[in-house]
N, C-alpha and C positions, 0 to 999 in steps of 0.2 A: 703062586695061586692066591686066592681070595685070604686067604685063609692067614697066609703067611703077612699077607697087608695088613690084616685087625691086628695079628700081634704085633708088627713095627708098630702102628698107630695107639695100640690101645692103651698107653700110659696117661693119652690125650683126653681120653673119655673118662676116665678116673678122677673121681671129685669126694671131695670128704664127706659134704653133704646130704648124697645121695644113697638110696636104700640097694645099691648094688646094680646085681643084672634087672631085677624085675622093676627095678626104676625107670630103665629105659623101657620097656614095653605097655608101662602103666602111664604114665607120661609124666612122672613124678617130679623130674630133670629136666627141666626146661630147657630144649637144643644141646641138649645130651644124644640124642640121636643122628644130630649132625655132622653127616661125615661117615658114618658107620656104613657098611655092605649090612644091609640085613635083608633078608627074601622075603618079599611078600608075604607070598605062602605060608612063612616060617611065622611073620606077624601075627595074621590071621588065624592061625593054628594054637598060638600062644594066647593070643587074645581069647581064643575057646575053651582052651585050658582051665584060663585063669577067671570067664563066666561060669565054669561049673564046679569050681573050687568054691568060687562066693556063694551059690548056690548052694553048696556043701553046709559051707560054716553058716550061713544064715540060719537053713534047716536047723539045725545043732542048737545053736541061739534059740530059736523058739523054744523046741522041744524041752533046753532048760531051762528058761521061762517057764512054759507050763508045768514042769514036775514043780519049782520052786510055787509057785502058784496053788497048785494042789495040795501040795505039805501044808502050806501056809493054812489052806480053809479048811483040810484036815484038823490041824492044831486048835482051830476057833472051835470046830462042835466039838473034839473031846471036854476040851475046857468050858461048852458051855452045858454040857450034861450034868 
């Protein structure tokens, strides 16, 4: 099956370089992809994934931005009372 192919194969895709599995899906591995069975579907579904993961952590990033932001103007009126 498919399946038993990517294991004979997959010592081939294996590179010291690269950040693993989500190398290949991010396209971090230049022609790291080549040669692989990967589904469409499966692509596209990981690609979704991995927009709303970013999503995720960007949110987070602001948010602590803004508490550090607050402390920060916080600290200036105690200090300038």
């Amino acid at each position: 099956s498919i399946q038993r192919l990517e294991e004979k194969h997959k010592h081939k895709m294996v590179s010291t370089d690269d950040a693993g599995e989500s190398a290949l899906f991010m396209g971090a591995a230049a022609g790291a992809r080549a040669g692989l069975v990967i589904s469409p579907k499966l692509t596209e579904w990981i690609g979704a994934e991995m927009q709303k993961e970013a999503l995720v952590a960007k949110e987070r990033r602001k948010a602590r931005e803004e508490r550090a932001l607050s402390r920060k103007n916080d600290k200036k009126e105690e200090s300038g009372k």
